[in-house]
C-alpha positions as CSV (number, residue, x, y, z in Angstrom):
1,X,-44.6,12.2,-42.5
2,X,-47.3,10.7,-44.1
3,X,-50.1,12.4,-42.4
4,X,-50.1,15.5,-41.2
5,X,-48.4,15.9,-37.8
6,X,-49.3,19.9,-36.1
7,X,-47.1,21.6,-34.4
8,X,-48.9,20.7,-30.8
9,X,-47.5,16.8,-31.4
10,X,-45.2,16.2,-28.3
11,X,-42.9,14.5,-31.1
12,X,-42.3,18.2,-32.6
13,X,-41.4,19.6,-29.0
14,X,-39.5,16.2,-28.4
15,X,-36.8,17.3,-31.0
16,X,-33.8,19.1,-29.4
17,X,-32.1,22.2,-30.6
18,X,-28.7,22.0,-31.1
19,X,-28.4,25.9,-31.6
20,X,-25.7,27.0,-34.3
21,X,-25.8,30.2,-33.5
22,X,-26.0,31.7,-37.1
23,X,-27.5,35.4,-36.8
24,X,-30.9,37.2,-38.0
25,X,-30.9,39.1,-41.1
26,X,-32.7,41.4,-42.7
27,X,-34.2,40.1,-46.0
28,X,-34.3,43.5,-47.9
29,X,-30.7,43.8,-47.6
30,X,-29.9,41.2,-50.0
31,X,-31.9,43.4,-53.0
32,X,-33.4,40.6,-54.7
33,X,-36.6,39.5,-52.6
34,X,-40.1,41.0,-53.0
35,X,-40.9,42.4,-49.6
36,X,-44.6,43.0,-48.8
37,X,-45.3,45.3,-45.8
38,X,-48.4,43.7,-44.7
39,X,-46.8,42.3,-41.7
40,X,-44.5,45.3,-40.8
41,X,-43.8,46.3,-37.1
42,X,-42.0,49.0,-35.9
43,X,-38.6,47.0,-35.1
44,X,-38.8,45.3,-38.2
45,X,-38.7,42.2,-37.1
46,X,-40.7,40.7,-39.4
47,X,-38.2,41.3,-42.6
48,X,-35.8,38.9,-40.4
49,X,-34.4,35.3,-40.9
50,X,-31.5,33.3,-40.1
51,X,-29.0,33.7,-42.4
52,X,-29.1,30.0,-43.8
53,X,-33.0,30.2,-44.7
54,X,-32.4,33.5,-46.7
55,X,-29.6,31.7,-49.1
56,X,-31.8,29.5,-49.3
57,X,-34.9,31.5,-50.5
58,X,-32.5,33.1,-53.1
59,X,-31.3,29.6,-54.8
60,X,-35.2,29.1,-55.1
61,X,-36.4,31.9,-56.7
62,X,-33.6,31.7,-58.9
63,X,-35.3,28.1,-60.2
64,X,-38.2,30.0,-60.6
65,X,-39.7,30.2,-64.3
66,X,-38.1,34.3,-65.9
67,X,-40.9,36.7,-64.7
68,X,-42.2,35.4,-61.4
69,X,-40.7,36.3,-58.0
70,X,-41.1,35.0,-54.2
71,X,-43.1,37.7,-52.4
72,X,-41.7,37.8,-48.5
73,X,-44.4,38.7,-46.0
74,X,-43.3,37.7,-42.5
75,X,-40.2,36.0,-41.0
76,X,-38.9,36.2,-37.9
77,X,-41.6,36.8,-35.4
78,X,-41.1,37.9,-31.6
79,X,-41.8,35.3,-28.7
80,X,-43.7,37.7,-27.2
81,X,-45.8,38.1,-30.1
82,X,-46.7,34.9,-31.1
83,X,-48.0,34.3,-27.7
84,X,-50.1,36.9,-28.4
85,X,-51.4,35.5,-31.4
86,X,-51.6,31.9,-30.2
87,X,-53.5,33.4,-27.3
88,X,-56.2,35.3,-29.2
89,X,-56.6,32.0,-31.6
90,X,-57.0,29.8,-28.9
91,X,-59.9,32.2,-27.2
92,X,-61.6,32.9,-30.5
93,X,-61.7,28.7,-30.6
94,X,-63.0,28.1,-27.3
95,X,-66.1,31.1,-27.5
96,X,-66.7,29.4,-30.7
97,X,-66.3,25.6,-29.2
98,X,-67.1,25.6,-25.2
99,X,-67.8,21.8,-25.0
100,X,-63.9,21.5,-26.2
101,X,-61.1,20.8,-23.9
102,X,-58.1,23.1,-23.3
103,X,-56.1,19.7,-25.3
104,X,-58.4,20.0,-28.4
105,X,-58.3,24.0,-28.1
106,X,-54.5,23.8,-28.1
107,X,-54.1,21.3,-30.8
108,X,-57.1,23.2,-33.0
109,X,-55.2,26.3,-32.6
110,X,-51.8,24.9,-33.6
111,X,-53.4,24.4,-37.2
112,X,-52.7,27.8,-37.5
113,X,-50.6,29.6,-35.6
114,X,-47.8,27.4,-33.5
115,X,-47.8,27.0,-29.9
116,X,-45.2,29.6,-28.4
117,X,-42.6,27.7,-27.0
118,X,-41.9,25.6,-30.4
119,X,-42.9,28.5,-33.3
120,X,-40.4,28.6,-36.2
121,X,-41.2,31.8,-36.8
122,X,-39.3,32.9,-33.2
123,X,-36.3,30.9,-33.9
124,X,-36.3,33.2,-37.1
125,X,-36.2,29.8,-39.0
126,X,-39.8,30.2,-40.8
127,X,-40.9,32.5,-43.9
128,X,-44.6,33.3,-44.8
129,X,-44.5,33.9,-48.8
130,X,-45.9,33.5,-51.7
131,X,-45.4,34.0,-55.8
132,X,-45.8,37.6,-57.6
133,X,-44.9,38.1,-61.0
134,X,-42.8,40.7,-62.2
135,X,-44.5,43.6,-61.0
136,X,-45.1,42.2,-58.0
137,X,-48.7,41.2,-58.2
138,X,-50.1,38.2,-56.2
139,X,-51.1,35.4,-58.2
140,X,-53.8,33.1,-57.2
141,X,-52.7,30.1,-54.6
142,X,-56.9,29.4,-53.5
143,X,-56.9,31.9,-50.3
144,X,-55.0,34.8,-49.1
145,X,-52.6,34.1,-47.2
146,X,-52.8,33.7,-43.2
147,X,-56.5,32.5,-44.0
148,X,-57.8,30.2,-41.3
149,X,-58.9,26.9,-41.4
150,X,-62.7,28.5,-40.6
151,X,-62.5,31.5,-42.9
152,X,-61.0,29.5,-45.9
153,X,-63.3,26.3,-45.1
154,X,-60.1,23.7,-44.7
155,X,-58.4,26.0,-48.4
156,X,-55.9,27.1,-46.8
157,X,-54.2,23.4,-46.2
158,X,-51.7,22.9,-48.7
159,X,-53.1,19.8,-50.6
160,X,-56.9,21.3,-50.2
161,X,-58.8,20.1,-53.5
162,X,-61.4,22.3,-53.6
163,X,-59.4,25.1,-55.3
164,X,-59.1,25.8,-58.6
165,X,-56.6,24.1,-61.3
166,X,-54.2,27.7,-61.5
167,X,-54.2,27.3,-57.8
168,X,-53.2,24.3,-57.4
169,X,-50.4,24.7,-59.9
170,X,-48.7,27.6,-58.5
171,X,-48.6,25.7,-55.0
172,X,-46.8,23.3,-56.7
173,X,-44.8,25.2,-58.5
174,X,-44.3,27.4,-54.5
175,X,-43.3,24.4,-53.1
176,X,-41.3,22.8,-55.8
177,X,-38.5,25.5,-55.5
178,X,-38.5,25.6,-51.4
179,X,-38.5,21.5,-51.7
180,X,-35.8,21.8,-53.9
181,X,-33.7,24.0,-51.7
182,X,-34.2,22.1,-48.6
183,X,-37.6,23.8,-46.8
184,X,-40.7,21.9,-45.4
185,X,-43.9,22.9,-45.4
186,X,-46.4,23.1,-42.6
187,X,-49.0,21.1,-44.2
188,X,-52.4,23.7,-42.5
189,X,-50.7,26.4,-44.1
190,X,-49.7,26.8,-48.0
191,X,-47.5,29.9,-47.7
192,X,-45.5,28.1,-44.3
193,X,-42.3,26.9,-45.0
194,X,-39.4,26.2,-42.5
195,X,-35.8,24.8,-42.4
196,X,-33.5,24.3,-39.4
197,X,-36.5,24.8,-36.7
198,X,-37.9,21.1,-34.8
199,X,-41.1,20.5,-37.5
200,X,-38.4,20.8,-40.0
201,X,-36.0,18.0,-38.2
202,X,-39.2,16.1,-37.4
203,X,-40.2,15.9,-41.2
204,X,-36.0,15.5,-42.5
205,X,-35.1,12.9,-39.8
206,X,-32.7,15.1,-38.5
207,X,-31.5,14.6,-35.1
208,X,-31.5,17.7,-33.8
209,X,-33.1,21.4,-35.0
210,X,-30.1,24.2,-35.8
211,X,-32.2,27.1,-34.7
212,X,-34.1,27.7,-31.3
213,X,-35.9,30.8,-30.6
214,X,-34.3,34.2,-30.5
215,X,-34.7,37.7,-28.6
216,X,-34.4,41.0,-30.6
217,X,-35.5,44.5,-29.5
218,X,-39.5,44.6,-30.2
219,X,-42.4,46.6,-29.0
220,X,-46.1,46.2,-30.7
C-alpha cells in the first residue's frame, strides 16, 4: 500500500477471515516481554494476544541491539470496549467538527482508534508497544504513545517529519524488527502493529485474515 489506506476503507472490511482458531495468551507468561500496566483492566485482557503474534514479538526483540527491550502496553482489547472507545472519538470529532458528515466522522475517527466491527486489537491480533532500554525506560519515538492526530499535530503518524533525528531512528529501528518478523504497521499510529488481522492481509496480499475477533470474560 503505497498510501495510507485507514481502517474505515471498505477494502479492509472486504477481506474475509478464515479463523484458525489459535488461542489468546497472556504475554507475561512467556518471562521475557516488558509489560507496562498503563492499559490494565481488571480481566486482564489487555496482556493478551494470539499465540502466533507473541512468537513473533519474541524473534523481534531478540534482533534487537543488547540492552533495549520491546515494552508491551496493550493487546487484546474487548469488542465491547473498543466500541466504547470508537464511540467517544467519534463524538469528541463531531463537537469539535459539526459541518462534518457521519462518513468523514467515521473515517476521521478510524485514524485512531479502528472501527469496532474490523479492530485488530479484538481479534487479539494487534500489539501497542514501544522500545525501553534495559531498565525499562521509554526512549523517545516523537509522542507518547496513543497520542492523537490533534494532540500530537499529525506526530503520531509513523513517517511524521517533524520529529526529531533520535525519534526517527528508534521508529525505524521499532519497526525494523516487527517488519522483519512479519508485522505491519497501521501507518496513523507509530506504536500499531498487527499480523494475521484484515489491515494485515490487505497490506501482505493475503487472501484471507487468520484471526477474527474474540470474546473473553471482561467488565470495565
Amino acid at each position: 500500500m503505497s498510501e495510507i489506506v485507514l481502517m474505515s476503507d471498505p477494502k479492509v472490511a472486504a477481506v474475509p477471515v478464515a479463523e484458525c482458531g489459535e488461542r489468546l495468551v497472556d504475554v507475561r507468561r512467556s518471562g521475557s516481554l516488558l509489560t507496562d500496566t498503563r492499559k490494565q483492566d481488571r480481566a486482564d485482557a489487555f496482556a493478551h494476544l494470539r499465540e502466533g503474534v507473541l512468537e513473533r514479538l519474541l524473534k523481534a526483540q531478540e534482533l534487537l541491539p543488547q540492552g533495549l527491550r520491546l515494552l508491551f502496553v496493550e493487546g487484546y482489547r474487548p469488542p465491547a470496549l473498543q466500541r466504547t472507545y470508537f464511540e467517544e472519538y467519534a463524538s469528541q470529532l463531531r463537537a469539535g467538527h459539526s459541518e462534518w458528515s457521519d462518513e468523514q466522522i467515521h473515517s476521521a475517527a478510524s485514524r485512531y482508534v479502528s472501527p469496532p466491527d474490523i479492530a485488530p486489537h479484538s481479534a487479539g491480533a494487534a500489539v501497542d508497544l514501544t522500545l525501553a532500554d534495559a531498565d525499562g525506560r521509554e526512549l523517545d519515538l516523537g509522542t507518547r504513545m496513543n497520542a492523537s492526530p490533534e494532540e500530537s499535530d499529525g506526530a503520531c503518524y509513523t513517517q511524521a517529519v517533524d520529529i526529531s533525528e533520535e525519534a526517527r531512528a528508534n521508529r525505524q529501528l521499532l519497526g525494523s524488527v516487527l517488519t522483519a518478523v512479519g508485522l505491519v504497521n497501521y501507518p496513523t499510529e507509530w506504536w500499531h502493529w498487527s499480523y494475521g488481522d484484515r489491515y494485515w492481509a490487505l497490506a501482505t496480499g493475503e487472501a484471507a485474515a487468520l484471526y477474527g475477533p474474540k470474546e473473553i470474560g471482561w467488565r470495565p
